[in-house]
C-alpha positions as CSV (number, residue, x, y, z in Angstrom):
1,X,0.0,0.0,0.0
2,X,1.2,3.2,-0.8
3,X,1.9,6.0,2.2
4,X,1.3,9.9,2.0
5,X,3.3,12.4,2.8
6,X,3.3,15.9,3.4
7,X,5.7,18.3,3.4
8,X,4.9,22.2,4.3
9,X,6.3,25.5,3.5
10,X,8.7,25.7,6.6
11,X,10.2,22.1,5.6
12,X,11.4,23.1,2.5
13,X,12.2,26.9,3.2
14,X,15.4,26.6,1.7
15,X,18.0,24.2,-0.1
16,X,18.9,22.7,3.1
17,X,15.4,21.8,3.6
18,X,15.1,20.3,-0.1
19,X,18.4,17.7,1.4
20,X,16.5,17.4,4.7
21,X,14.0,15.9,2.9
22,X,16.2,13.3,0.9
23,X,17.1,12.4,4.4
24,X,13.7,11.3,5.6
25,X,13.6,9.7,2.4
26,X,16.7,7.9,3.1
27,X,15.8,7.0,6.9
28,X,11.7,6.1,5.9
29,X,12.1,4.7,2.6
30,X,11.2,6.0,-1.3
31,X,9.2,3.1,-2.8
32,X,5.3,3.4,-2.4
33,X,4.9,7.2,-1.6
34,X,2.9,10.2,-2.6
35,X,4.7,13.0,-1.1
36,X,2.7,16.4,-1.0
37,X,4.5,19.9,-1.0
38,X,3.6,23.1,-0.2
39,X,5.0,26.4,-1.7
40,X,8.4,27.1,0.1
41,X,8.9,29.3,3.2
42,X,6.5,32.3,2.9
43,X,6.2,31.9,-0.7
44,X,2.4,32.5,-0.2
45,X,2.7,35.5,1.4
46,X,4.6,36.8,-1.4
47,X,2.6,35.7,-4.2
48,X,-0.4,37.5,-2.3
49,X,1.5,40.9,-1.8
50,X,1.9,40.1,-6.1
51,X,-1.7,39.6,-6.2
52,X,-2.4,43.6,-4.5
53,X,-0.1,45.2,-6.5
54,X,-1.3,43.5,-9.7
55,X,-4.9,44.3,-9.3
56,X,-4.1,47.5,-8.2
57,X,-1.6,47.9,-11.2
58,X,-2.7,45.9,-13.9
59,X,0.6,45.1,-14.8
60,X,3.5,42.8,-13.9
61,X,4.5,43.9,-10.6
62,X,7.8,44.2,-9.4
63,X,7.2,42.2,-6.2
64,X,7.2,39.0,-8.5
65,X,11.0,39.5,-9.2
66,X,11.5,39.1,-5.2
67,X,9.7,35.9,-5.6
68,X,11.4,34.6,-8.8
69,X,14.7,35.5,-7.3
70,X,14.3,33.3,-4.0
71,X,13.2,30.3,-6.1
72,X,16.7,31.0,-8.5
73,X,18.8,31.0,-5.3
74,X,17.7,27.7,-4.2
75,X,17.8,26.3,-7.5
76,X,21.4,27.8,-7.9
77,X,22.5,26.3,-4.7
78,X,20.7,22.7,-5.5
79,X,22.1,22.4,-9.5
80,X,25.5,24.4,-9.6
81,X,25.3,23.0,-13.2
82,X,23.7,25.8,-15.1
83,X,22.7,23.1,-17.9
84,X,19.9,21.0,-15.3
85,X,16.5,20.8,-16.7
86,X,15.0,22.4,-13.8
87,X,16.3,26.2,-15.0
88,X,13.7,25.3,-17.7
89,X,10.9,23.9,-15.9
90,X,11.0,26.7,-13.3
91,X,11.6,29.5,-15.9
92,X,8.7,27.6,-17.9
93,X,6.4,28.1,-14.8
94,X,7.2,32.0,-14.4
95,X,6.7,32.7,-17.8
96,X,3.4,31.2,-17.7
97,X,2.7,32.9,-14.7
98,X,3.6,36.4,-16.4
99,X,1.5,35.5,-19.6
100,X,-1.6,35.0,-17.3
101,X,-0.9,38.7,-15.6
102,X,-0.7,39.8,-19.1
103,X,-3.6,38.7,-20.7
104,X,-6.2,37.8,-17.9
105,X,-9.2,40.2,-17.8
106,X,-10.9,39.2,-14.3
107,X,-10.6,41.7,-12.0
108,X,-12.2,39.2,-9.7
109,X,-9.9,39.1,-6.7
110,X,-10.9,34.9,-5.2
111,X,-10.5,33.9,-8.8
112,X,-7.2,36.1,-9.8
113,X,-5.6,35.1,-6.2
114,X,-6.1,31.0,-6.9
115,X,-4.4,31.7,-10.3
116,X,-1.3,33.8,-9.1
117,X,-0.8,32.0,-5.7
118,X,-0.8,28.4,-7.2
119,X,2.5,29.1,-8.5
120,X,4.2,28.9,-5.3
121,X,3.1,24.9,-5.3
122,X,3.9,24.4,-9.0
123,X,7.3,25.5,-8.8
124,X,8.4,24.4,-5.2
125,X,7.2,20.6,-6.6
126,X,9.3,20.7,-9.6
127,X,12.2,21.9,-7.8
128,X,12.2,19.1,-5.0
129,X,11.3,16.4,-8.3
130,X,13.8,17.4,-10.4
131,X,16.3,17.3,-7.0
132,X,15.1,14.0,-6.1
133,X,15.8,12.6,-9.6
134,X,19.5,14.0,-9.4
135,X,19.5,12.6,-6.6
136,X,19.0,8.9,-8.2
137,X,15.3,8.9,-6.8
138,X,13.1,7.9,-10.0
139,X,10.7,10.8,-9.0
140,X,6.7,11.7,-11.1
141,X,5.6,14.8,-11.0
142,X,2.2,15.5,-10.8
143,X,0.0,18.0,-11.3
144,X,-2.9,18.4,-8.3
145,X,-5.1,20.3,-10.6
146,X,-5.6,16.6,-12.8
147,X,-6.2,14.9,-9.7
148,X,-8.6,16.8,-7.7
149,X,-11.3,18.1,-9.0
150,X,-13.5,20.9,-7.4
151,X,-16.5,23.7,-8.5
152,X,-15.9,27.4,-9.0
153,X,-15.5,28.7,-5.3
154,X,-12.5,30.4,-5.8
155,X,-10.1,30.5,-2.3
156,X,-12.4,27.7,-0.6
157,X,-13.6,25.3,-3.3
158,X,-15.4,22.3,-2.6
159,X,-14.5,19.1,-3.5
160,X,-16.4,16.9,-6.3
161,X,-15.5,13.4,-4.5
162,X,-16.5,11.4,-7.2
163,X,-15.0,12.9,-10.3
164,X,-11.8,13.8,-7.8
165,X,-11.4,9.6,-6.8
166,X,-11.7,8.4,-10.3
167,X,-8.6,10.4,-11.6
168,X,-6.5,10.0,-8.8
169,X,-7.1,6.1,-9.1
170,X,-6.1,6.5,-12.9
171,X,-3.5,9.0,-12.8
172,X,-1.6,7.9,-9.6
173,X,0.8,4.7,-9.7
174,X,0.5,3.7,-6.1
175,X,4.2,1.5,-7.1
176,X,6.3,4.9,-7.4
177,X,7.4,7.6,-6.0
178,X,5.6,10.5,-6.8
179,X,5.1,14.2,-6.1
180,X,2.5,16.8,-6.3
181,X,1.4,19.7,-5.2
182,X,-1.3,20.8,-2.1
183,X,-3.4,23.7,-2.1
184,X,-4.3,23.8,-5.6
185,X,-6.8,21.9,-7.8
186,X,-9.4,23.1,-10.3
187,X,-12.7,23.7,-11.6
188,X,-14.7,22.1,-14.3
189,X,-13.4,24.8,-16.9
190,X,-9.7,23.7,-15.8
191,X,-9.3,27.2,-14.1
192,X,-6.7,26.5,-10.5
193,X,-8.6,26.5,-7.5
194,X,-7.5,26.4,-4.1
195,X,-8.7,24.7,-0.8
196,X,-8.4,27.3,1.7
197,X,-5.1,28.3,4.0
198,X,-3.4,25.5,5.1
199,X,-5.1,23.2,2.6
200,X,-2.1,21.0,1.7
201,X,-2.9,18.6,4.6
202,X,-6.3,18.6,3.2
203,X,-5.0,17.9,0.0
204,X,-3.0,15.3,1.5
205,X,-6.3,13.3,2.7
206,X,-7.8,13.8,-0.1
207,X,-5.0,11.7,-2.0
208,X,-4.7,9.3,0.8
209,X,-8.7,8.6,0.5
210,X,-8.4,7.8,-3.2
211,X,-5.3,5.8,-3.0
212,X,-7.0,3.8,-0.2
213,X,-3.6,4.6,1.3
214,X,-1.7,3.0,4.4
215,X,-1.1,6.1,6.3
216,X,-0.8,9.9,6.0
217,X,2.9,11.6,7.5
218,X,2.6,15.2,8.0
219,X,6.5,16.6,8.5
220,X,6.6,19.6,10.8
221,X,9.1,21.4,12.7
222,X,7.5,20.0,16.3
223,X,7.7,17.1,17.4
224,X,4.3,16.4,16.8
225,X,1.1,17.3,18.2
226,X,1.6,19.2,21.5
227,X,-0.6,19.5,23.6
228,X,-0.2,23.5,23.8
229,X,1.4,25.9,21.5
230,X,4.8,26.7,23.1
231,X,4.3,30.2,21.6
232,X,2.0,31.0,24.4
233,X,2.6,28.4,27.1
234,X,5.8,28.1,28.7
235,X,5.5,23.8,29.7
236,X,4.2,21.6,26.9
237,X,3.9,18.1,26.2
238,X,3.9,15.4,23.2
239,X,0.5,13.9,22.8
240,X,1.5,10.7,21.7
241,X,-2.2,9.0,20.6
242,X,-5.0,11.0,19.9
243,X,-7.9,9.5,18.3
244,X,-10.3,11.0,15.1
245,X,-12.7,12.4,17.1
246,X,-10.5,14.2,20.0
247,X,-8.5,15.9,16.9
248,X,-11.5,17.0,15.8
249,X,-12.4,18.2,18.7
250,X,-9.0,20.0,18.9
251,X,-9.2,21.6,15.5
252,X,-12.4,23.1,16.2
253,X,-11.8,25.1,19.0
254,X,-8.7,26.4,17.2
255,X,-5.4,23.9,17.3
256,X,-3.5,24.6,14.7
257,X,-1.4,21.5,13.9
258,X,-4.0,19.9,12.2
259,X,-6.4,21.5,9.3
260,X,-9.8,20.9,10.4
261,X,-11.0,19.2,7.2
262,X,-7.7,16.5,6.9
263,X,-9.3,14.2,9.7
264,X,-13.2,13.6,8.0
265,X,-11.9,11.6,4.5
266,X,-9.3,9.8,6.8
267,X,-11.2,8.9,9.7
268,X,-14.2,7.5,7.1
269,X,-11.5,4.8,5.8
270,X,-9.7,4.7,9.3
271,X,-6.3,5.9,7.5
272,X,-4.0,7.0,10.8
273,X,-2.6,10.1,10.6
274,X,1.1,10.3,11.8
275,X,2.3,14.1,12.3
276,X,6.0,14.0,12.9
277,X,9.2,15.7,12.7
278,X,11.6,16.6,9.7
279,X,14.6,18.1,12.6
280,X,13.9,14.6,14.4
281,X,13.6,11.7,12.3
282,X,13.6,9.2,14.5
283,X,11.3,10.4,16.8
284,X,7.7,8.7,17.4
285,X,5.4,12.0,17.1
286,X,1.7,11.9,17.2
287,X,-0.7,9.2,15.6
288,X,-3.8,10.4,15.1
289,X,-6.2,7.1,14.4
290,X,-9.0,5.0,15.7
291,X,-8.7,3.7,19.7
292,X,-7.7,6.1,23.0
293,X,-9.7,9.3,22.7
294,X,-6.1,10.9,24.1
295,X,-2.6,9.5,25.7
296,X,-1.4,10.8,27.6
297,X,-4.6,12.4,29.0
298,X,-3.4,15.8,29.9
299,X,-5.1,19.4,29.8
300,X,-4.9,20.7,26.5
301,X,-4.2,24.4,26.4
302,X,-5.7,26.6,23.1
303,X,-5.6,30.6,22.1
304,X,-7.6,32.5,19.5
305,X,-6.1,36.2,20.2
306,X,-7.9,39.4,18.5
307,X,-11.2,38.2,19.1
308,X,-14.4,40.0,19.9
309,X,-17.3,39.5,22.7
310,X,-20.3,40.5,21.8
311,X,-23.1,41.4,24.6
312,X,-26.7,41.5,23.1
313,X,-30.2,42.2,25.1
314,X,-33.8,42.8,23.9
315,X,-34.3,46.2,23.3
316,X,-37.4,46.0,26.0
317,X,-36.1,43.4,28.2
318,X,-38.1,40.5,26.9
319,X,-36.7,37.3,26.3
320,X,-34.0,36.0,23.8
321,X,-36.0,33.8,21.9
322,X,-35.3,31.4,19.5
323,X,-36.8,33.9,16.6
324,X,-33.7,36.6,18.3
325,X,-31.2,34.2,18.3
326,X,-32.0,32.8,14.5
327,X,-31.7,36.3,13.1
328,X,-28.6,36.7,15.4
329,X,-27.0,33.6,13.4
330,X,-28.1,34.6,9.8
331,X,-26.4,38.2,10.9
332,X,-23.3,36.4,11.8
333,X,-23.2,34.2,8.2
334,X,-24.0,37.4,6.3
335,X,-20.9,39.0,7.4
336,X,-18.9,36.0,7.6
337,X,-18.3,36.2,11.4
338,X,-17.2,32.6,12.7
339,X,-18.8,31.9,16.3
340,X,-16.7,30.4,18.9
341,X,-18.2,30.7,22.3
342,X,-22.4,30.9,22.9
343,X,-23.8,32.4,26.1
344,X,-26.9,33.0,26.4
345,X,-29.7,33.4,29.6
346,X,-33.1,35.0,29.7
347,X,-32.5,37.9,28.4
348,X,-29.0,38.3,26.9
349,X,-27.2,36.4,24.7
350,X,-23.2,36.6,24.6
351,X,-21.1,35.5,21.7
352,X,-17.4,35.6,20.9
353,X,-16.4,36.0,17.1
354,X,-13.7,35.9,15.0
355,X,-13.9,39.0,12.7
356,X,-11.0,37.6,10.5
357,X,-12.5,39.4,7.4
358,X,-12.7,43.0,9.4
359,X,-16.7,42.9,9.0
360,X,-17.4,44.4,12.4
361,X,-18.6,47.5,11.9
362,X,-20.9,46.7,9.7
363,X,-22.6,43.8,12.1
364,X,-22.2,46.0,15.1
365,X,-24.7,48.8,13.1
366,X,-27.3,45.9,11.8
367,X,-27.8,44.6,15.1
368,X,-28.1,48.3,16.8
369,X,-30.8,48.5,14.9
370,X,-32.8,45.6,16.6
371,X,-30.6,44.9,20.0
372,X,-29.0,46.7,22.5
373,X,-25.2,46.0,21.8
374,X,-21.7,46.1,23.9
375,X,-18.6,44.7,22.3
376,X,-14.9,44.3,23.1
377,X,-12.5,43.8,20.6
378,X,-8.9,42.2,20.9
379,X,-9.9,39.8,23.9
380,X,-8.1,36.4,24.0
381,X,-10.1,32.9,23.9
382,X,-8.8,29.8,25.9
383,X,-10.1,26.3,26.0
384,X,-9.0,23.6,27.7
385,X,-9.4,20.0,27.0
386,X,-9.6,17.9,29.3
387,X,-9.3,20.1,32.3
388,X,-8.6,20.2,35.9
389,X,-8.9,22.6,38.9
390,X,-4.9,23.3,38.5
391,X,-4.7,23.8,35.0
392,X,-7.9,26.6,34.9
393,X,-6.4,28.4,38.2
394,X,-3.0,28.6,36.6
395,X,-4.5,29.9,33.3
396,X,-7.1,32.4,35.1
397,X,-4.1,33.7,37.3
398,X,-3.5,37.3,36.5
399,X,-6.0,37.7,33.9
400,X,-9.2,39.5,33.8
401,X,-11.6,36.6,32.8
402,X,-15.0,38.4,31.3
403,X,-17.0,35.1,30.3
404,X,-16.4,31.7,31.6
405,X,-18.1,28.2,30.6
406,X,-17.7,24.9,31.4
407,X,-19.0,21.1,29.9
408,X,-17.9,17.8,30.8
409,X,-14.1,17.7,29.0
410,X,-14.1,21.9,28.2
411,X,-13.8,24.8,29.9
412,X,-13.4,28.0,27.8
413,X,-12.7,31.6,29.6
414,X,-12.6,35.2,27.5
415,X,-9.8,37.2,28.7
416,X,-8.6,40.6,28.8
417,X,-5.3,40.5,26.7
């Protein structure tokens, strides 16, 4: 059976990450592999600063030489040999990318992004396959956008399973080694399409469901999952088992080591998930699969910063009714305002949101005109999994805690920041 693997942008940043990853090829085995790349290092980022100035231009910006540069650096330092195919392939791929910023029309921003930003996946694939074959790995390249097939939702497209499984079963020798890209796939008119950020280990799952594959490897630069994000919490620990649902569970309240929609393909066909790292080879890491809901069973800490709470009340003190609290909700999907927290008694009803597309202003004046509204912006989110007394009196010490709620394996407090 063939195994996945996925590579993201911070594993190969650079040509030393392009070797690493011969390594784990060396130390895992080649034969009977997918392996899934992302752009390199903060290649998306720059392709998106390309994508403002275009549309703002209408011509070929200068931020697109800082990109084309980084990607001739590695190259230069991976094929000293000036006569390797891949100053072709990658020269090919810019090219084209400069004919579409030429020629295109759209002025559609979802469906302009997905064509620009797909390049960082195109090119950082043929870079690590052409490496790989001079590296006496018998490497095929192929392109996601013939494999998964999605509609026209440009930046968040939706997945046609069934046209999607029958060309990854035809195109895909599960007896090679083969690359392609995440991210990217495309519509029925051929145009690219992307899965959303951080849709390579979607993309990955995807793959892995069609292939009926053994196992899914996500290489990161932690050891695996932890069971806090050592960016905000000084002690953490390696969760060594955590089953589907409990990384579900994680990823919806706002973990970030796995992407939410990965686990639903694999847990259907009970593929395990293995998320491990490309510094530490050798090392176990997490596997996500069927069996303990989490081992070992300790509190697991999670932050959302920048979020806002919301405070709404009848305008004449009657109840919040289920007819309130359904217009509330259709508010909240009109302005694209993800909920995370739900409070609600009598006669108020408290919410906090993440206003990640800086909609805000315009909720906060619909609702004025039917509620009576307070709000606080930039408050911090925490939820705990599996909690104890210790673990919420360490994380409520020193902090001004403005909405606390508690199930059976959650507790969740809004904080000052």
């Amino acid at each position: 059976m063939i195994k996945v693997y996925k590579f993201g942008g911070a594993s190969v940043k650079d040509a030393d990450g392009v070797k690493n990853l011969i390594k784990v090829l060396n130390e895992t085995g080649s034969d009977r592999k997918l392996i899934v790349v992302s752009a390199m290092g903060k290649t998306t980022n720059a392709l998106e600063i390309v994508v403002k100035d275009y549309l703002a231009s209408g011509k070929i910006p200068e931020s697109l030489k800082e990109v084309r540069e980084f990607h001739e650096i590695i190259v230069q330092e991976l094929f000293p040999y000036s006569k390797a195919q891949v100053y072709d392939l990658t020269n090919f791929l810019f090219t084209e990318l400069e004919n579409f910023l030429v020629h295109n029309k759209s002025t559609q921003y979802d469906f302009v992004y997905d064509q620009i930003v797909s390049y960082g996946e195109l090119i950082s694939t043929r870079i690590v396959s052409e490496y790989l074959n001079s590296q006496h790995f018998n490497s095929t390249w192929l392109d996601a956008r013939e494999l998964i097939k999605t509609d026209s939702t440009y930046r968040d497209a939706q997945v046609n399973w069934t046209r999607s499984l029958d060309l990854i079963q035809e195109k895909v020798d599960p007896k090679k080694l083969n690359i392609t890209q995440g991210f990217i796939a495309s519509d029925p008119n051929n145009f690219t399409t992307t899965l959303g950020r951080e849709g390579s280990d979607y993309s990955a799952a995807i793959l892995a469901y069609g292939l009926n594959a053994e196992s899914v490897t996500i290489w990161k630069d932690v050891p695996g999952v932890l069971n806090a994000d050592p960016r905000y919490f000084s002690k953490t620990q390696l969760l060594n088992q955590i089953s589907y649902e409990e990384a579900i569970e994680l990823a919806f309240y706002g973990a970030s080591v796995i992407h939410p929609k990965t686990l639903q393909p694999l847990q259907r066909k009970e593929i395990p998930l293995f998320v491990r790292s490309f510094i530490d080879i050798g090392g176990k890491g997490t596997a996500v699969s069927k069996g303990e809901t989490i081992f070992p069973e300790v509190p697991c800490f999670i932050v959302k910063k920048g979020q806002v709470l919301i405070s709404l009340s009848s305008l004449d003190f009657s109840f919040m009714v289920e007819e309130n609290i359904s217009e509330i909700f259709k508010l909240f999907h009109q302005y694209q305002m993800k909920v995370d927290l739900i409070q609600n008694s009598a006669i108020s009803f408290r919410v906090c949101v993440d206003n990640k597309f800086n909609q805000l202003e315009k909720l906060i004046q619909h609702l004025k005109a039917r509620f009576k509204v307070d709000f606080k912006t930039g408050v911090s989110l925490y939820t705990i999994r599996h909690f104890n007394e210790q673990a919420v009196a360490e994380l409520e010490k020193d902090k001004n805690v403005l909405l606390k709620q508690l199930t059976q394996n959650t507790v969740q407090l809004v904080t000052e920041n």
